[in-house]
mmCIF file of the N, C-alpha and C atoms, coordinates in Angstrom:
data_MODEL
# 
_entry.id   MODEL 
# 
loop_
_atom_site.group_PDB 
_atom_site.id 
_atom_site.type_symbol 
_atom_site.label_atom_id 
_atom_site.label_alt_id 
_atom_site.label_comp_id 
_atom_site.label_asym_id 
_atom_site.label_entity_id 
_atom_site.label_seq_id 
_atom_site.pdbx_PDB_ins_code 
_atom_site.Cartn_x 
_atom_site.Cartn_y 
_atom_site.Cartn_z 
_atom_site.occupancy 
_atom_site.B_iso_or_equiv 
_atom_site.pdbx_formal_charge 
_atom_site.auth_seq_id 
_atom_site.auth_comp_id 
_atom_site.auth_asym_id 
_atom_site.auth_atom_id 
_atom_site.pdbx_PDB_model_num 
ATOM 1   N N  . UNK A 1 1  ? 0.853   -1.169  0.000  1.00 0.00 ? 1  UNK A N  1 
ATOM 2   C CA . UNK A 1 1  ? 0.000   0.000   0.000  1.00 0.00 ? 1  UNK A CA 1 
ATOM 3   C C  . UNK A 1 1  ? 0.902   1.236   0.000  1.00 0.00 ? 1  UNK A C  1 
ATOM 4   N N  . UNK A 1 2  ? 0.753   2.384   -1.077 1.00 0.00 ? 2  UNK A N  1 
ATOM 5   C CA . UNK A 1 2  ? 1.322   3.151   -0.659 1.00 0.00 ? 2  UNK A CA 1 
ATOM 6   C C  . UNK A 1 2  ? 0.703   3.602   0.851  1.00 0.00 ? 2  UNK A C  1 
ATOM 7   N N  . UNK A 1 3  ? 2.033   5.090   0.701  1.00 0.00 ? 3  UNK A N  1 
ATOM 8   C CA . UNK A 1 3  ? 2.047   5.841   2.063  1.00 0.00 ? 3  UNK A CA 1 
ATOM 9   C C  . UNK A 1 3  ? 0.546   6.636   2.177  1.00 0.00 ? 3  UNK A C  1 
ATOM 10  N N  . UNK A 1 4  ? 0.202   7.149   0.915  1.00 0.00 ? 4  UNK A N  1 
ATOM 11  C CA . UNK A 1 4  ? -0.991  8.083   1.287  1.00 0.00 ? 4  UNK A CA 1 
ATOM 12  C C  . UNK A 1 4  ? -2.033  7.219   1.382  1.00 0.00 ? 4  UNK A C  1 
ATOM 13  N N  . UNK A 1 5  ? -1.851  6.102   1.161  1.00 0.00 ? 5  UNK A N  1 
ATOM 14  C CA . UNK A 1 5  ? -3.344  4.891   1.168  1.00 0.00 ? 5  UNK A CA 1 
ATOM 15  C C  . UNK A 1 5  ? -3.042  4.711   2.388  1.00 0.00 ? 5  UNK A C  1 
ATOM 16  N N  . UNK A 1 6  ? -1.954  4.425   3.130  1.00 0.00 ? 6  UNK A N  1 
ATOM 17  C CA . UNK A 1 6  ? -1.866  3.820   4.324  1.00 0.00 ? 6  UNK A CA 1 
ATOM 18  C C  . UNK A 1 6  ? -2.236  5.462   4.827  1.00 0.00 ? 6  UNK A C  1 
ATOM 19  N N  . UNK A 1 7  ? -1.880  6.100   4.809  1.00 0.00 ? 7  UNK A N  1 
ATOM 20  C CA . UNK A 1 7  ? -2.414  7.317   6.241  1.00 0.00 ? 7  UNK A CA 1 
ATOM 21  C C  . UNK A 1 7  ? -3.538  7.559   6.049  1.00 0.00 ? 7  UNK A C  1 
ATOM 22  N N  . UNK A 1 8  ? -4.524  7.393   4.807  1.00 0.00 ? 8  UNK A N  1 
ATOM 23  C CA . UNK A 1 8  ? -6.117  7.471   4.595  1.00 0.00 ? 8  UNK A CA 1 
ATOM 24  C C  . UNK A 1 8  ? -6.079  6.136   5.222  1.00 0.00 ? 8  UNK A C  1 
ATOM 25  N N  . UNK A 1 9  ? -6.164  4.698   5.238  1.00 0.00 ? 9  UNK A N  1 
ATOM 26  C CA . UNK A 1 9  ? -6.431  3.982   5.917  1.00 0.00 ? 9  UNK A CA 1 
ATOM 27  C C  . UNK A 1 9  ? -6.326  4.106   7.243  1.00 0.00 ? 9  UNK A C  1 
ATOM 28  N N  . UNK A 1 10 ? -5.085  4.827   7.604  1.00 0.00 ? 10 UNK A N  1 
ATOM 29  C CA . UNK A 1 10 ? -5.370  4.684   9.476  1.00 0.00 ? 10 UNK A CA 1 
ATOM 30  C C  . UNK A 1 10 ? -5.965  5.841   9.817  1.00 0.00 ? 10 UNK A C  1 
ATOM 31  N N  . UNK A 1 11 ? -6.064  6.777   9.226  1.00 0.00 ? 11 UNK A N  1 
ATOM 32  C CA . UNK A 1 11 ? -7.691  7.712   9.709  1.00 0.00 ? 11 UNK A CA 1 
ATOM 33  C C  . UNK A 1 11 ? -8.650  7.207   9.520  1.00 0.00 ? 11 UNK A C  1 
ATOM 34  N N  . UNK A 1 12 ? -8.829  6.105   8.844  1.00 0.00 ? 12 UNK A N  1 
ATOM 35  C CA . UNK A 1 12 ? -10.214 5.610   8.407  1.00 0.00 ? 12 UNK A CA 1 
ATOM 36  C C  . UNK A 1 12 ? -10.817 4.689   10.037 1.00 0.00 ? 12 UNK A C  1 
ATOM 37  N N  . UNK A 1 13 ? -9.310  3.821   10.204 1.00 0.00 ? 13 UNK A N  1 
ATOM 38  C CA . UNK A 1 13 ? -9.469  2.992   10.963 1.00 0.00 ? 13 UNK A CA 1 
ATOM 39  C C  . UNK A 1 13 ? -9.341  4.104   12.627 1.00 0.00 ? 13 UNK A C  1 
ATOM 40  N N  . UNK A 1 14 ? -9.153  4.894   12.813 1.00 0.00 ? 14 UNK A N  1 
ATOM 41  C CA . UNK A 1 14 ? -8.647  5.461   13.356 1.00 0.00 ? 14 UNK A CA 1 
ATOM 42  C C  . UNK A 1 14 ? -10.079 6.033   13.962 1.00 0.00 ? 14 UNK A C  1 
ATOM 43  N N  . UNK A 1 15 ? -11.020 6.414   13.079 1.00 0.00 ? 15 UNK A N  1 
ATOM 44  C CA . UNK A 1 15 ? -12.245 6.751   13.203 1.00 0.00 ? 15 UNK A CA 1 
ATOM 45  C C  . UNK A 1 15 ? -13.089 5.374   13.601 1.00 0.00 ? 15 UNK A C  1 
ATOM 46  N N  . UNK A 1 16 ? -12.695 4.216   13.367 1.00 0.00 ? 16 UNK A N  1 
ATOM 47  C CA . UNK A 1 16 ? -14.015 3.314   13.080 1.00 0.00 ? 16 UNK A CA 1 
ATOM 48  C C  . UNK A 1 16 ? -13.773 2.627   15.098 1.00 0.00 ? 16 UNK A C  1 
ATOM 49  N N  . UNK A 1 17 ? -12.403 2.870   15.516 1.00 0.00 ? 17 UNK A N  1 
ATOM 50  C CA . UNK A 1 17 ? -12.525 2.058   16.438 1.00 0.00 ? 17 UNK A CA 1 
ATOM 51  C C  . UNK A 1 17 ? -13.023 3.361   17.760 1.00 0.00 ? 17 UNK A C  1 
ATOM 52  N N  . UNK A 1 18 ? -13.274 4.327   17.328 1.00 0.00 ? 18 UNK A N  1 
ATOM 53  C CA . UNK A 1 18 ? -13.866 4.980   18.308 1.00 0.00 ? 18 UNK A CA 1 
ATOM 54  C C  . UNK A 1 18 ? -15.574 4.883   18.091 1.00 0.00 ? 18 UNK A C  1 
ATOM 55  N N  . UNK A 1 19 ? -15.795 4.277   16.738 1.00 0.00 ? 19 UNK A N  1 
ATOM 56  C CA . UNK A 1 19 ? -17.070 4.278   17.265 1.00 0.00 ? 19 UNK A CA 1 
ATOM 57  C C  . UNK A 1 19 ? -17.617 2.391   17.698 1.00 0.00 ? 19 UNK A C  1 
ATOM 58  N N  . UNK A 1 20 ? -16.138 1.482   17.159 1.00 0.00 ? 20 UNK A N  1 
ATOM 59  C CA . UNK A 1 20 ? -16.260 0.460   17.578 1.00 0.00 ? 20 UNK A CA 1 
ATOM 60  C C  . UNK A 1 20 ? -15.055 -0.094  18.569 1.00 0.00 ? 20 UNK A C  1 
ATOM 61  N N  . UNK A 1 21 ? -14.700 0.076   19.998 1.00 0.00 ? 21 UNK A N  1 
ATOM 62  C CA . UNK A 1 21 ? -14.018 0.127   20.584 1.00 0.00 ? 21 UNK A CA 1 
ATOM 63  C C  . UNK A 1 21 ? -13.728 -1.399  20.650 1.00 0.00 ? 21 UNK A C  1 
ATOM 64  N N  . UNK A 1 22 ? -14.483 -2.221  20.515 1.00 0.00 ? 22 UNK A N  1 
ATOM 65  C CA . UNK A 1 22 ? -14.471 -3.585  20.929 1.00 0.00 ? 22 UNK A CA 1 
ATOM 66  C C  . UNK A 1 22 ? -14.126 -4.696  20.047 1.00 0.00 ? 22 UNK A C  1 
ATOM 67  N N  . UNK A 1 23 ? -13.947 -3.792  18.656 1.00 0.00 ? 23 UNK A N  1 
ATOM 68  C CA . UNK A 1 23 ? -13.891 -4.683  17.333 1.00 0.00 ? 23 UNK A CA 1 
ATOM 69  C C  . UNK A 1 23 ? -12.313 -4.706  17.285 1.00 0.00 ? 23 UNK A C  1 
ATOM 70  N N  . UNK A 1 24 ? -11.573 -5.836  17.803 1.00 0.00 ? 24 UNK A N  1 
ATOM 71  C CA . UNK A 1 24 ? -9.977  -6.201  18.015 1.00 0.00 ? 24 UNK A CA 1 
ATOM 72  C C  . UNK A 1 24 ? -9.431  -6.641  16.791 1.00 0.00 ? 24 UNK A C  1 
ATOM 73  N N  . UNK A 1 25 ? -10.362 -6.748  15.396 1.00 0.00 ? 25 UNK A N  1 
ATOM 74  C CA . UNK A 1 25 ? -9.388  -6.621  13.907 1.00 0.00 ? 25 UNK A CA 1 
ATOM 75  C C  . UNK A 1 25 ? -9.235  -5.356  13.435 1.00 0.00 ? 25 UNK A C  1 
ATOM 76  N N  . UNK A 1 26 ? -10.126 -4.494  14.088 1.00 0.00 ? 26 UNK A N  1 
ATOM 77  C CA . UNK A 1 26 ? -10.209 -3.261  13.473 1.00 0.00 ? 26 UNK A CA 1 
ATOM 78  C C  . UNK A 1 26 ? -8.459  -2.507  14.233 1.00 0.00 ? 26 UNK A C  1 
ATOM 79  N N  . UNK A 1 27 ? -8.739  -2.495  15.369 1.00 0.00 ? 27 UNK A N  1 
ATOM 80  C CA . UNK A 1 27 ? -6.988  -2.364  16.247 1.00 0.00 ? 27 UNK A CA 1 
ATOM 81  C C  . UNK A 1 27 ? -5.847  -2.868  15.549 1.00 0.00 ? 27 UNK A C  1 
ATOM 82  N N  . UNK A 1 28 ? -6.326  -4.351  15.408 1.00 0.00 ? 28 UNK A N  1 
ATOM 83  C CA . UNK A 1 28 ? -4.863  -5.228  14.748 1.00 0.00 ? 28 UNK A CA 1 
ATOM 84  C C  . UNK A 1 28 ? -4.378  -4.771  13.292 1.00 0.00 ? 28 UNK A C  1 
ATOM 85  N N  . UNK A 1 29 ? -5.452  -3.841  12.261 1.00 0.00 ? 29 UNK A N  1 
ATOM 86  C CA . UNK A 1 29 ? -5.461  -3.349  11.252 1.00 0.00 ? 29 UNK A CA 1 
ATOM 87  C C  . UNK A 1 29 ? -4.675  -2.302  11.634 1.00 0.00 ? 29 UNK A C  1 
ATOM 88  N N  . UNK A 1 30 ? -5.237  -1.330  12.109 1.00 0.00 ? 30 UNK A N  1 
ATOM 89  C CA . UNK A 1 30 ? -4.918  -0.072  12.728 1.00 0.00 ? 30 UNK A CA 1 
ATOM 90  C C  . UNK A 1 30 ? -3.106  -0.192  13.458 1.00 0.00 ? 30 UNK A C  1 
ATOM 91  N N  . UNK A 1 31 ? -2.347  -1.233  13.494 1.00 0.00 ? 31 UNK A N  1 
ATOM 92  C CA . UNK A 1 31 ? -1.144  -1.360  14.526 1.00 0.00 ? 31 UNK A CA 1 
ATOM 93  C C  . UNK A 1 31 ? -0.792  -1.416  13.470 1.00 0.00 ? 31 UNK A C  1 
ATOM 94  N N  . UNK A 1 32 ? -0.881  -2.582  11.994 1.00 0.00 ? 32 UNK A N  1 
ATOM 95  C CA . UNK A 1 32 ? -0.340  -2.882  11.153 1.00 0.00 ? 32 UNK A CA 1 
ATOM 96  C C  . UNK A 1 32 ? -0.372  -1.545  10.307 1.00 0.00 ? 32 UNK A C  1 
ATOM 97  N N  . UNK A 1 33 ? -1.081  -1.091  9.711  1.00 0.00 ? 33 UNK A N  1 
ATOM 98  C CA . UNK A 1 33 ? -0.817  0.429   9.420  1.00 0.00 ? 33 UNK A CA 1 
ATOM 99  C C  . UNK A 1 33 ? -0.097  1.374   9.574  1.00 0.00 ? 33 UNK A C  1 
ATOM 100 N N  . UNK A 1 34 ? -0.257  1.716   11.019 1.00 0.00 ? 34 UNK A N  1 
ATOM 101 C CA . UNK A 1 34 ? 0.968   2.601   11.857 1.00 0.00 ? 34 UNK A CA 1 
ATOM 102 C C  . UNK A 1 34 ? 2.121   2.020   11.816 1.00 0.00 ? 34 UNK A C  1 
ATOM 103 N N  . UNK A 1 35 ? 2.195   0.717   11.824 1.00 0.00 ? 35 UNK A N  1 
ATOM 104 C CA . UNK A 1 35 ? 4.084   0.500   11.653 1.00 0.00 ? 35 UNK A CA 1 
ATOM 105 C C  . UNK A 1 35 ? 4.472   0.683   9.884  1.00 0.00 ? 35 UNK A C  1 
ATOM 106 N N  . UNK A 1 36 ? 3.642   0.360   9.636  1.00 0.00 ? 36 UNK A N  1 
ATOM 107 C CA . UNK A 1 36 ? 3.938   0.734   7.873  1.00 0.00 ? 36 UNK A CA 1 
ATOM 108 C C  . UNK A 1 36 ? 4.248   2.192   7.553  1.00 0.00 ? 36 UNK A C  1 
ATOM 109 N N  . UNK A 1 37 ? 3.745   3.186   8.532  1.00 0.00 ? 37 UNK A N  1 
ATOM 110 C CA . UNK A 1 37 ? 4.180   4.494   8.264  1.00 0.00 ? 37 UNK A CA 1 
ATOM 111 C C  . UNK A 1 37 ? 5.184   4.388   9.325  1.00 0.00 ? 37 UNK A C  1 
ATOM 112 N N  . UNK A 1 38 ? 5.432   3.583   10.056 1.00 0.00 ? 38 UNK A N  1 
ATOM 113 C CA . UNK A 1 38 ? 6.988   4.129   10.709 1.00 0.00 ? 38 UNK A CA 1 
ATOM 114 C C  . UNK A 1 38 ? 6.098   4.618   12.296 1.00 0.00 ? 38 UNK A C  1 
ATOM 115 N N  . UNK A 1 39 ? 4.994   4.620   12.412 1.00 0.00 ? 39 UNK A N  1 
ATOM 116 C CA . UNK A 1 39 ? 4.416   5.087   13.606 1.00 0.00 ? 39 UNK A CA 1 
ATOM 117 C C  . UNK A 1 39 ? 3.979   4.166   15.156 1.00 0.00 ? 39 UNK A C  1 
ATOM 118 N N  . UNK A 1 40 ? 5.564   3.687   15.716 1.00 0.00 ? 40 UNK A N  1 
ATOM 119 C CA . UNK A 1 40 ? 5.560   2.800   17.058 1.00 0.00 ? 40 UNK A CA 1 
ATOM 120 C C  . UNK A 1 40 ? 4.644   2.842   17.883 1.00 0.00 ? 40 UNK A C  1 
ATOM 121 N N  . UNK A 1 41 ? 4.985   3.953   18.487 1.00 0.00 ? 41 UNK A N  1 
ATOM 122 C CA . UNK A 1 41 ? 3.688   4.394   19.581 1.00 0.00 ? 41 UNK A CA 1 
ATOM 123 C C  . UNK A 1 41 ? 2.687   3.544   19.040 1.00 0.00 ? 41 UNK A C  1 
ATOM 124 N N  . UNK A 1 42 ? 2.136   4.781   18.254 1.00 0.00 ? 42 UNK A N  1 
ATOM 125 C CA . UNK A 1 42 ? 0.501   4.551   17.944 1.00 0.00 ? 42 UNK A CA 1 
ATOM 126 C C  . UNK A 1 42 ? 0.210   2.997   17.511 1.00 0.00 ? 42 UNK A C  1 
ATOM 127 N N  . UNK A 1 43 ? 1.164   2.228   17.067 1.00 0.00 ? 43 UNK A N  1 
ATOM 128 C CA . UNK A 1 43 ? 0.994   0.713   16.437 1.00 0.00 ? 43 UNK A CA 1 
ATOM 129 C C  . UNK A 1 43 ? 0.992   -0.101  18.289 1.00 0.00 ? 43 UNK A C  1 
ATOM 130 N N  . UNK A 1 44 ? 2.096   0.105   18.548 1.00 0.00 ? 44 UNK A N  1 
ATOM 131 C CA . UNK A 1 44 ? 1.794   -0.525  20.321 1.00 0.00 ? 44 UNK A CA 1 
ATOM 132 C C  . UNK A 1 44 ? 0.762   0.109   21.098 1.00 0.00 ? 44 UNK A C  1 
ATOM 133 N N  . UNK A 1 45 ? 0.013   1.239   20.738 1.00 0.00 ? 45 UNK A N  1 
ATOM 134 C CA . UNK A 1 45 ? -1.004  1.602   21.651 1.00 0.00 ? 45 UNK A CA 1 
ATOM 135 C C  . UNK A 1 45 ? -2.314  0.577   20.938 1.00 0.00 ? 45 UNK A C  1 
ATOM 136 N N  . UNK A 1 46 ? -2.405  0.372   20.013 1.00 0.00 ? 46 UNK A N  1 
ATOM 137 C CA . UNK A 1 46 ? -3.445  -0.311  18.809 1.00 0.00 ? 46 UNK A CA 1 
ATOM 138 C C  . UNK A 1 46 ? -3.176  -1.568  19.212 1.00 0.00 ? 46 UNK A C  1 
ATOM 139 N N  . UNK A 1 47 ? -2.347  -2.164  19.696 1.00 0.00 ? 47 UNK A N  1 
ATOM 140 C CA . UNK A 1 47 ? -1.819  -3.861  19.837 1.00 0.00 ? 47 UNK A CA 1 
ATOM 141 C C  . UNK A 1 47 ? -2.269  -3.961  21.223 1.00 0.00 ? 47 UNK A C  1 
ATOM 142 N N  . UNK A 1 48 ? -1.814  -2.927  22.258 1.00 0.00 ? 48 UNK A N  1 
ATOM 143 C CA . UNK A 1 48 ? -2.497  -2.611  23.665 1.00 0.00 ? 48 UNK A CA 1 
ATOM 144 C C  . UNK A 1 48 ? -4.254  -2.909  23.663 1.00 0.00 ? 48 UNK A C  1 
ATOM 145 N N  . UNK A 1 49 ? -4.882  -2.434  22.807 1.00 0.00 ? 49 UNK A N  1 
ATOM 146 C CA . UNK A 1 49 ? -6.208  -2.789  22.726 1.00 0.00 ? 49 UNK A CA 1 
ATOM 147 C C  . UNK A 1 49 ? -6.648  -3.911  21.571 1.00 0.00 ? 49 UNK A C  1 
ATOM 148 N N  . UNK A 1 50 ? -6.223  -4.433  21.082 1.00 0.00 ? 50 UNK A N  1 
ATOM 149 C CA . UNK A 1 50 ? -6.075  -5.459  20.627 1.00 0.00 ? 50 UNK A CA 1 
ATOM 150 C C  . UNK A 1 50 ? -6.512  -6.482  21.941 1.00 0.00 ? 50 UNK A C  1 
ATOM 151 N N  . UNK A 1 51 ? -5.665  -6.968  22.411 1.00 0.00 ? 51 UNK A N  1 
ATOM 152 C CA . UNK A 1 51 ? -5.656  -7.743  23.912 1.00 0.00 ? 51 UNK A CA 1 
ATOM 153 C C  . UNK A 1 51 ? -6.930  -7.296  24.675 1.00 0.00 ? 51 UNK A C  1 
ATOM 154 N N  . UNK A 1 52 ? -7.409  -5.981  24.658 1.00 0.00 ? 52 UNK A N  1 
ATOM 155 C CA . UNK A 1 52 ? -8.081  -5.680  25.768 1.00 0.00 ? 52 UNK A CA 1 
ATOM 156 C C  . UNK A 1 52 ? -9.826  -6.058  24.920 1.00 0.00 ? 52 UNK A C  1 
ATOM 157 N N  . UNK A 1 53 ? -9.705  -5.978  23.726 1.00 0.00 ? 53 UNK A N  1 
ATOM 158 C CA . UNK A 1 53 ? -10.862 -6.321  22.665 1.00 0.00 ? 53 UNK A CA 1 
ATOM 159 C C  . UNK A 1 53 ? -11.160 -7.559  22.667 1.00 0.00 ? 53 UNK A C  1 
ATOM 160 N N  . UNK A 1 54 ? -9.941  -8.309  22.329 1.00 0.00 ? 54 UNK A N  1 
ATOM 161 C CA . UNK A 1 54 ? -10.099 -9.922  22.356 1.00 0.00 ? 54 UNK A CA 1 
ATOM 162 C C  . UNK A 1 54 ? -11.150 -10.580 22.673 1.00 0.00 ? 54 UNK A C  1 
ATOM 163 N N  . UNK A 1 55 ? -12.303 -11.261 21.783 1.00 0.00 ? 55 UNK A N  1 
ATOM 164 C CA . UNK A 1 55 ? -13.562 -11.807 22.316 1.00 0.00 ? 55 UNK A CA 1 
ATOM 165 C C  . UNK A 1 55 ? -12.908 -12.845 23.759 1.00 0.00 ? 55 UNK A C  1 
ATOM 166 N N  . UNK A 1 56 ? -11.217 -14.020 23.146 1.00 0.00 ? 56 UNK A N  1 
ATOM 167 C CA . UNK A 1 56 ? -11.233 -14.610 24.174 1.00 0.00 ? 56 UNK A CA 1 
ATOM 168 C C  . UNK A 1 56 ? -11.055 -14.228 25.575 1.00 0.00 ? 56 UNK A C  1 
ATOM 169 N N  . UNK A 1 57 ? -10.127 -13.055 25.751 1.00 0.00 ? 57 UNK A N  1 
ATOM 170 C CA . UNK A 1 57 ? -9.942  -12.770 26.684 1.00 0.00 ? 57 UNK A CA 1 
ATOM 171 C C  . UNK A 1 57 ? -11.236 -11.736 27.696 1.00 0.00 ? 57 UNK A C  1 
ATOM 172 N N  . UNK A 1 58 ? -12.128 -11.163 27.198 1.00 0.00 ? 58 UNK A N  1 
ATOM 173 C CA . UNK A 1 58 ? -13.439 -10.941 27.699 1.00 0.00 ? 58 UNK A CA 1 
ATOM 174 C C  . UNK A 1 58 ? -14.246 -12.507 28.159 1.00 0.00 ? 58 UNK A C  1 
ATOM 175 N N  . UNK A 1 59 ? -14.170 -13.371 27.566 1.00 0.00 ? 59 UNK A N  1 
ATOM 176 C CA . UNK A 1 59 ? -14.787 -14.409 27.682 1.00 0.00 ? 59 UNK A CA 1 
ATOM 177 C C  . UNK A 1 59 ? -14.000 -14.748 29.084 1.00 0.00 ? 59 UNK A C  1 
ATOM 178 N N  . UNK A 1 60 ? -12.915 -14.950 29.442 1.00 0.00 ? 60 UNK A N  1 
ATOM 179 C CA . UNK A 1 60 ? -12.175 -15.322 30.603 1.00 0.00 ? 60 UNK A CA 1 
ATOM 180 C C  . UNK A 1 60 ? -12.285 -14.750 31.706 1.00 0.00 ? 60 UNK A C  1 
ATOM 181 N N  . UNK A 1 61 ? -12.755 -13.499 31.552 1.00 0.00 ? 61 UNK A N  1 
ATOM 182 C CA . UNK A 1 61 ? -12.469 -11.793 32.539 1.00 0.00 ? 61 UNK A CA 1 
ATOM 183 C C  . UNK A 1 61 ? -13.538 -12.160 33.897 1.00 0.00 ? 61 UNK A C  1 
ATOM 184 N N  . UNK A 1 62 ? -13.645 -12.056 35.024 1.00 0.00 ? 62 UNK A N  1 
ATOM 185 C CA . UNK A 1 62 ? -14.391 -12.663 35.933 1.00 0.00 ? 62 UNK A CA 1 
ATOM 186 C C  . UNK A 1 62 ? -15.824 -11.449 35.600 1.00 0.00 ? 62 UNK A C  1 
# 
């Protein structure tokens, strides 16, 4: 993907997980993106909720 597809993609995605906080491909998209532009943080903050989205790990959560 180019660069300007990838930074329209992670605004895209960037937008979708605030209105879907819980959807953990939409994150794992969103990490993979940001490291494609070179953007750590924001790819480990996206991988951070990844985990916290996880249907399995909600399923486990007391």
């Amino acid at each position: 993907m180019a660069v300007g597809e990838n930074a329209q993609a992670t605004l895209a995605l960037e937008r979708l997980v605030l209105l879907q906080p819980d959807n953990a491909g939409a994150w794992l998209d969103l990490a993979v993106a940001s490291l494609q532009l070179g953007d750590r943080a924001n790819a480990q903050r996206a991988l951070d909720q990844v985990e916290r989205a996880s249907p399995r790990r909600r399923a486990s959560a007391p």
